[in-house]
C-alpha positions as CSV (number, residue, x, y, z in Angstrom):
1,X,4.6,12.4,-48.7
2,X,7.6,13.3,-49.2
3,X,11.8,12.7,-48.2
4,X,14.3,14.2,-47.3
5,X,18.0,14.2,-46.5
6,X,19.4,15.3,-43.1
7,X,21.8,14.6,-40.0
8,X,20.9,11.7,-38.1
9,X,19.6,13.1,-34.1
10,X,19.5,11.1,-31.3
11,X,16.0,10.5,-31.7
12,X,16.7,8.7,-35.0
13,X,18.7,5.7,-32.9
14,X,15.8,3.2,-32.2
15,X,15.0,3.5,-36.6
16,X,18.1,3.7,-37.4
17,X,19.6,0.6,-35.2
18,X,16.8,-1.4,-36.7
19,X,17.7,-0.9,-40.0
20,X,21.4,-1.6,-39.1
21,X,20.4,-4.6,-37.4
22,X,18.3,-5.7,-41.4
23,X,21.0,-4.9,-43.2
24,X,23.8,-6.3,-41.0
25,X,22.2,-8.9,-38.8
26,X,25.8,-10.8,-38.7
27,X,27.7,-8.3,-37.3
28,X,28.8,-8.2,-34.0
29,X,28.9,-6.5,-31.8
30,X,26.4,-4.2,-33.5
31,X,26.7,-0.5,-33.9
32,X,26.1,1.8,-30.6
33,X,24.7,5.2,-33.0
34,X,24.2,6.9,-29.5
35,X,27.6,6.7,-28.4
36,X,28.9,7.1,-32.2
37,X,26.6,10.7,-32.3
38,X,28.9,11.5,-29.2
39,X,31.9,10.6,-31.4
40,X,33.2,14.5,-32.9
41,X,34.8,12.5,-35.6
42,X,31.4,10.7,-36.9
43,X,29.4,12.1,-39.2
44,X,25.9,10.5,-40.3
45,X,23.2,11.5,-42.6
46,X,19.6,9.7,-43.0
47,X,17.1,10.1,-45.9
48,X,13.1,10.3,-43.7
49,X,10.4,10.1,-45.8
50,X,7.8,12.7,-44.2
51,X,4.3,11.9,-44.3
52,X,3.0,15.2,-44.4
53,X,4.3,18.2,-46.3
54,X,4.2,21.6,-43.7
55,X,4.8,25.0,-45.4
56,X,7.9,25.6,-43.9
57,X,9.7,23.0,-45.7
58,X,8.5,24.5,-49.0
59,X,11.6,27.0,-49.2
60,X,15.7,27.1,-51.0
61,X,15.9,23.4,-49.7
62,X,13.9,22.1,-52.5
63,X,16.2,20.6,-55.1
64,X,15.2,19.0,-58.3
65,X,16.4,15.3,-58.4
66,X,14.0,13.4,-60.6
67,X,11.2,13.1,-58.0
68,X,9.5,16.0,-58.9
69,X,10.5,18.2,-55.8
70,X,9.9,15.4,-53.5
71,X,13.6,15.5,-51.6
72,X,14.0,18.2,-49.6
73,X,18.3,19.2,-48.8
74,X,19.9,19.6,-45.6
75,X,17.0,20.6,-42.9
76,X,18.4,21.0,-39.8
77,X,16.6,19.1,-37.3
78,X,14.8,21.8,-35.7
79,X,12.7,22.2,-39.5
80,X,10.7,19.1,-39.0
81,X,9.2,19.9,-35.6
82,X,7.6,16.9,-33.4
83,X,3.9,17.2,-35.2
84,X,5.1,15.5,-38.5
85,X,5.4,11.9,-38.6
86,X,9.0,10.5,-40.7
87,X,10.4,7.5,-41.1
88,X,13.8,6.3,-41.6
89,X,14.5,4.5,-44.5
90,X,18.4,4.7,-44.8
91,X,21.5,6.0,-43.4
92,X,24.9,6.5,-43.9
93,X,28.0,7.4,-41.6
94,X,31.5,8.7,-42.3
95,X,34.6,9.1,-39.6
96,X,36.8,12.4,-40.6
97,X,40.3,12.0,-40.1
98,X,43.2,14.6,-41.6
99,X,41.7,15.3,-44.6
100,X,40.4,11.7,-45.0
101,X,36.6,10.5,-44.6
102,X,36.4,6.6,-44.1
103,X,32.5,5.5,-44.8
104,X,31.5,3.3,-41.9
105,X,28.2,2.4,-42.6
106,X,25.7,2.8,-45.6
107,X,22.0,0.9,-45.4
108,X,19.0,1.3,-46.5
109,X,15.2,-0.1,-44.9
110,X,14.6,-3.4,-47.2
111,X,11.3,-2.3,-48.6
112,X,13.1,0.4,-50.1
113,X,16.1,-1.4,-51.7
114,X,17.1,-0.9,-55.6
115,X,14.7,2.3,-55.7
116,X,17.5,5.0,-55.7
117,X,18.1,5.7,-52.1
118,X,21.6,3.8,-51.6
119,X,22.4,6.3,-54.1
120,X,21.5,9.6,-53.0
121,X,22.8,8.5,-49.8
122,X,26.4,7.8,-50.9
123,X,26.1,11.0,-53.1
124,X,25.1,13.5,-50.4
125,X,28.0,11.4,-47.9
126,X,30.8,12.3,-50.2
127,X,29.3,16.1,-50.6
128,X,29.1,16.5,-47.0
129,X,32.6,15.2,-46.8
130,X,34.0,17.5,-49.2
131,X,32.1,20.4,-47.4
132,X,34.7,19.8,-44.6
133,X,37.6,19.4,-46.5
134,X,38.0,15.8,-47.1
135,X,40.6,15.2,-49.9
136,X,39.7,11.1,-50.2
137,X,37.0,8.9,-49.2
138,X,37.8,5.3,-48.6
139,X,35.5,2.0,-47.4
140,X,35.7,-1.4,-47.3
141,X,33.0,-3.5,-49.1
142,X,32.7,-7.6,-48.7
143,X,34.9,-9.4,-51.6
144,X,31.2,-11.1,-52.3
145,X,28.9,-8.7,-52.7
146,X,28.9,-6.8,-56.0
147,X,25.9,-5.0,-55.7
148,X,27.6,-2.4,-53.5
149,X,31.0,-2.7,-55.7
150,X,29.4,-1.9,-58.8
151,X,27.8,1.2,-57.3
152,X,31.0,2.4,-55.7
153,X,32.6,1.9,-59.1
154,X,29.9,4.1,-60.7
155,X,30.8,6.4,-58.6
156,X,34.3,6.7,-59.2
157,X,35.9,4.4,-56.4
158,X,38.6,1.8,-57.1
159,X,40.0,-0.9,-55.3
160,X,43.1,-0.2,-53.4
161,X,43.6,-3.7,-52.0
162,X,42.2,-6.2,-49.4
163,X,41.8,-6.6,-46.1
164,X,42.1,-10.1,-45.0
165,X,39.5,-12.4,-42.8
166,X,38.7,-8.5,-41.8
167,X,34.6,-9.6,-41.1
168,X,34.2,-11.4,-37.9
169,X,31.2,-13.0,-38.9
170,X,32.7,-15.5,-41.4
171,X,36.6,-14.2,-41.5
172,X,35.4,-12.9,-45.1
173,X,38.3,-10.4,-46.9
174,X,37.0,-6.7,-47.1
175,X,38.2,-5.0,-50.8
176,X,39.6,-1.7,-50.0
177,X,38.0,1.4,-52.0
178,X,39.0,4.6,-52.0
179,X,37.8,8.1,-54.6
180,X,40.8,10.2,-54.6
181,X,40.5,14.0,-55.4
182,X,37.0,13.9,-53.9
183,X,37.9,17.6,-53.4
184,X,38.6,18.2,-56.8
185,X,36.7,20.6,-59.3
186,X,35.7,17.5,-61.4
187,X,34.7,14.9,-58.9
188,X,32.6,17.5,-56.9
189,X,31.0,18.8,-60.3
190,X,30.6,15.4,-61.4
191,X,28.5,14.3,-58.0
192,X,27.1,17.5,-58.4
193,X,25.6,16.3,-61.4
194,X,25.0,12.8,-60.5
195,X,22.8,14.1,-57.8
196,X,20.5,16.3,-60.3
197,X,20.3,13.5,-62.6
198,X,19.5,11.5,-59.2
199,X,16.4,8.9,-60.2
200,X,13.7,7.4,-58.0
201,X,12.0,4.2,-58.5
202,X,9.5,5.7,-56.5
């Protein structure tokens, strides 16, 4: 077993809404991914854990993150062919828009919660942004949940304001955060380096 981090398909929609539906189940109305895979300006990522380990994947890909070889980069889809069984356990999204990529959506299955994963998520987000010229990255969190702040801070975000009753839900106020020079030589060494020093509670 092992995992691996690669663009969502439109098979991955049925896992993938589930998950959404976990982490967000007060949202409404709840993300179409079909449609949003349709959407030129969308760009999602998942992390699979594969349940067998073919030879093919045993090439460049393999990156050393802390789990011993066990996260496999970037495999386009065609690399894990039909025969071998994955399953989704998060995803994240970004829009693009000149120069700027605004995070949509970040989750991860429960059962796999505060084991790394949110992490190597919003990591390899920002790097794919960056690999088409994003200059800032920008999100809006819940004012109440500091889980997800903290983490954003570690990352190098900071607050740029608030968005008011901007949840339908509960009219809750969304904090604005936004990591400027993402396209810089220090932030993209430093999440270079975050992401070798990457650890799995595995």
């Amino acid at each position: 077993m092992h995992y691996i981090v690669r663009p969502m398909t439109q098979e991955d929609v049925p896992q993938v809404t589930a998950i959404d539906r976990e982490a967000f189940p007060t949202m409404w109305p709840p993300m179409n991914y079909q449609r949003e895979l349709e959407n030129h300006l969308a760009h999602y990522i998942v992390v699979a854990e594969v349940l067998d380990k073919p030879e093919e994947l045993q090439t460049k890909f393999e990156v050393n993150t802390g789990l011993a070889h066990k996260v496999v980069e970037w495999l386009t889809p065609h690399k894990v062919g039909q025969e071998h069984l994955e399953k989704i356990v998060g995803f994240a999204g970004f829009w693009m828009m000149a120069g700027e990529a605004h995070i949509i959506s970040l989750a991860v299955k429960k059962d796999f919660r505060r084991r790394g994963f949110g992490k190597l998520l919003l990591i390899e987000l920002v790097r794919a942004a960056v690999k088409i010229e994003a200059e800032i990255v920008t999100l809006e969190v819940r004012v109440s949940n500091y889980e997800a702040q903290r983490l954003y801070l570690q990352y190098g975000f900071v607050g740029k304001g608030v968005r008011r009753a901007y949840y339908t839900d509960n009219r809750e106020d969304a904090l604005i955060m936004t990591l400027d020079d993402a396209d810089s030589k220090e932030c993209v060494a430093k999440f270079e380096q975050s992401r070798n020093n990457l650890k799995f509670g595995l």
